[in-house]
Structures are given as structure tokens and as C-alpha cells.
C-alpha positions in Angstrom: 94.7 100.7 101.2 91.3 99.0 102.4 90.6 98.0 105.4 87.2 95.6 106.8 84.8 98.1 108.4 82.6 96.1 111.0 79.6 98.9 110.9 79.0 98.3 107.3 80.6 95.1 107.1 82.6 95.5 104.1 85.9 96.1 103.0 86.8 100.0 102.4 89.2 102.6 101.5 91.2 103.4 104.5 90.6 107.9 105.2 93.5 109.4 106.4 95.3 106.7 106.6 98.2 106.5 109.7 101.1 103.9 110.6 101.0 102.9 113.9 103.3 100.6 115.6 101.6 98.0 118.0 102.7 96.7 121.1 104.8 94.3 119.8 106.2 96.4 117.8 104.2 94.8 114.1 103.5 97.6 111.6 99.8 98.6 111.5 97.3 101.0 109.5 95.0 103.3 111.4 91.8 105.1 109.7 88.2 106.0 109.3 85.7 104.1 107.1 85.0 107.1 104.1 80.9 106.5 104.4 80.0 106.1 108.0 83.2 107.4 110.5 83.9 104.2 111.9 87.8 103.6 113.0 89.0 101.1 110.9 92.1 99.4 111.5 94.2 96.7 109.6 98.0 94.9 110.9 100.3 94.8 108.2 103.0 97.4 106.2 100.8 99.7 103.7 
């Protein structure tokens, strides 16, 4: 799953990808960008 990193401003491979639930209880993708550790996150079942 890819997600939009905003430090390299591009789209990337989620690492270690985790499902998170947000306050409103939508479905949601928690990560870090593979190249420069930046948490990346993106709303939506992976």
C-alpha cells in the first residue's frame, strides 16, 4: 500500500504498515516513508 509522504513529496510504499481506527471510527493505514522515516498516514481499508 502507498501512501503520500509530505517530506519527499511523493507517493511511497507504506513500512510496517498498521490499521488504525480514527475517531470516527473510519478505517485508516499508519506507517513510515521506507527512505526518510517520515510517518506517513493514509484513510481508507488496505
Amino acid at each position: 500500500m502507498e501512501a503520500y509522504c509530505f517530506k519527499c513529496r511523493t507517493k511511497r510504499e507504506i513500512k510496517n504498515p498498521q490499521q488504525v481506527s480514527l475517531k470516527n471510527g473510519r478505517p485508516a493505514t499508519q506507517g513510515v516513508c521506507p527512505v526518510c522515516s517520515t510517518k506517513v498516514f493514509r484513510i481508507g481499508k488496505g
